[in-house]
N, C-alpha and C positions, 0 to 999 in steps of 0.2 A: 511360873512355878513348874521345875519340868519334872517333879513326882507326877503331877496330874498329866499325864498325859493325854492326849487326842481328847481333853473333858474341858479344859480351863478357854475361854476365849478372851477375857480379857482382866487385870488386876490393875487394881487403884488404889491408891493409900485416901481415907478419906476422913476428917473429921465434921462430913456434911452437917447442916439442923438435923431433930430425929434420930439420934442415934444416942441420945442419951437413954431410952430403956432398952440398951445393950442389955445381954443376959451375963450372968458371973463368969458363965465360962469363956466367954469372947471378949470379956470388958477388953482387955487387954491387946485384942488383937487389932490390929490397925487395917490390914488388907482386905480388901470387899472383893470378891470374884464373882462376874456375870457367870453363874453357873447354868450350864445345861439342865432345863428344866428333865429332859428323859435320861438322865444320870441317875436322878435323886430317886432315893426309895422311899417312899413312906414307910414307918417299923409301925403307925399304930391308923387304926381307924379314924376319919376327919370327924368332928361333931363342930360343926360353925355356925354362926348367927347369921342369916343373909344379911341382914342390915349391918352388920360390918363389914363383910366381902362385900357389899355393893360400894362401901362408903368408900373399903380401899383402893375398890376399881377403876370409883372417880378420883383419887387421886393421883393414879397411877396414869389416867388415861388425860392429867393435864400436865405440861412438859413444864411450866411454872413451879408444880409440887410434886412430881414422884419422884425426888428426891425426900421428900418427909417420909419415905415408907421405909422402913428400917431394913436390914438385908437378914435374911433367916438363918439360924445357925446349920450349919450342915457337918455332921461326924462322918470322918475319913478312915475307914480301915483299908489296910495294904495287904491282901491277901498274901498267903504264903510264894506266889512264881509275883515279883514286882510288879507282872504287867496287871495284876486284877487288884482292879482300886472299887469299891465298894462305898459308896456316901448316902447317909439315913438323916433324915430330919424329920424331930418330932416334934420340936415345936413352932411355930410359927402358921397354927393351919390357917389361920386367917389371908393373911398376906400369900400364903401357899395354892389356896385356892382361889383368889382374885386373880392371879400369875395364870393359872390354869385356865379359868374362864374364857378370859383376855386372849388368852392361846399363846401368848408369850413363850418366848424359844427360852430364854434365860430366864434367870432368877439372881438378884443380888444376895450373896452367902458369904457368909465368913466361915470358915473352914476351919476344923479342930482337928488335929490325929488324935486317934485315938484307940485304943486297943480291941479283940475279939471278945474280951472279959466286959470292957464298958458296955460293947451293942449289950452281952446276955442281959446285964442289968436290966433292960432297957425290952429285949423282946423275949427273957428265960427261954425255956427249950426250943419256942420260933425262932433261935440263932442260927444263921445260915454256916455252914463250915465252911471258912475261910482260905 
């Protein structure tokens, strides 16, 4: 994808297991990108259950099943000069912080564009100007 630039390292088309609780906004989208974990912003506070960030870590950390861990949605804005790409993810903390733990460089993402008006939704006046 060369919108993403110097951010995207790899893209896959996938209908792996586990991706049937796709979110409404990605049902649709097919491509999974190894996303850079120090890309991604968080717009909201994590509140997680260790006992499922543990559970995701073992599965993440056997190469038989981390493909059952579904890839997190990640919102793309394109700043106003094309080169400032901007990507928030809010939900998926679980799997978001398993990723983190793990120290994991990537993150499996499916990628939405999406506009300056979506983020406010999403963080009101904490909207960063674009």
């Amino acid at each position: 994808r060369t919108s993403m630039k110097g951010v995207q390292e790899n893209t896959q088309t996938s209908s792996q297991e586990g991706e049937d609780n796709m979110s409404i906004h990605t049902r649709s989208i097919t491509e999974i990108d190894d996303m850079p974990f120090h890309a991604i912003t968080r717009g909201l506070q994590l509140e997680v259950n260790n006992e499922k960030v543990e559970s995701i870590m073992k599965t993440l950390e056997d190469p038989a099943t981390k493909h059952l861990v579904p890839p997190i949605d990640v919102m793309w804005v394109q700043g106003r000069n094309p080169d400032n790409n901007y990507y928030f993810a809010f939900g998926g903390c679980h799997r978001y912080e398993a990723h983190r733990r793990l120290g994991r460089p990537t993150i499996r993402a499916k990628i939405i564009q999406v506009t300056p008006s979506d983020i406010r939704t999403y963080l009101g006046a904490a909207t960063p100007d674009f």
